[in-house]
N, C-alpha and C positions, 0 to 999 in steps of 0.2 A: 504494500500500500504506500504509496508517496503521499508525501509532507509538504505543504498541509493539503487540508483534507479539501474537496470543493464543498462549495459553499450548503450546496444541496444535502450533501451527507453529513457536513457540519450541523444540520439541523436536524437532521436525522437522528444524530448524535445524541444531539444536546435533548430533545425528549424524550428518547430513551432514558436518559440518565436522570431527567426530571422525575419520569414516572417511577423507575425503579427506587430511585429515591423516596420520593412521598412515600411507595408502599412499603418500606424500612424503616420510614418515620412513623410512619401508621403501625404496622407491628409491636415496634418499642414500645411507641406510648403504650399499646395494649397491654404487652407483656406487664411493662411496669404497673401499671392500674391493679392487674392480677396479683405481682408482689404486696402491690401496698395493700390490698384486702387480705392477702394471708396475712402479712405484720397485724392488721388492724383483729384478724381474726384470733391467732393463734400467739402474740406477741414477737419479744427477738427471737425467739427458736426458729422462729421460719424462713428470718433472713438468713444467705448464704451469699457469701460474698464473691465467690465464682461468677455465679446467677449474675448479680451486681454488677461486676466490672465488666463480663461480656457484653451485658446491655446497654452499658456508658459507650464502650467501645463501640456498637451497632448502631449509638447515636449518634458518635462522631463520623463514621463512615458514611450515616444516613446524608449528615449535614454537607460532609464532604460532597457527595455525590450530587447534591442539590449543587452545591457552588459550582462545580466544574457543567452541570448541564445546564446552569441558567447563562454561564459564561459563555459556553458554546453555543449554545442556544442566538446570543447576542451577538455573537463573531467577535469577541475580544478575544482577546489574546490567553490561551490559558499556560502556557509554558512559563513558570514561573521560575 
């Protein structure tokens, strides 16, 4: 594939990365809502902190993935 990309698949791109994004942000948020009803349910015994950081990390890749497909999306430049 040559660099960069035309403009056409640039956008192509970029709501891919949109959509798979939101639906990773949409997950999370779920997931966590689920955590916080068990804490709410069963107190600290429910939190696990694996559980935890996986999902912080799932959130930053979520947000990640938003920033590079609203970027491409826009035809900025995303090579940072």
């Amino acid at each position: 594939m040559s660099w960069p990309l035309p403009p056409t698949t640039r956008r192509l791109v970029g709501w891919l990365f949109l959509i798979a994004g939101f639906l990773l942000l949409l997950g999370v948020g779920l997931r966590l809502g689920v955590v916080y009803y068990e804490y709410q349910q069963l107190g600290e015994g429910a939190l696990n902190s694996t559980r935890l950081i996986l999902s912080l990390m799932m959130l930053v890749a979520a947000m990640l993935m938003l920033r590079y497909g609203w970027r491409e999306r826009r035809g900025n430049d995303t090579v940072d």
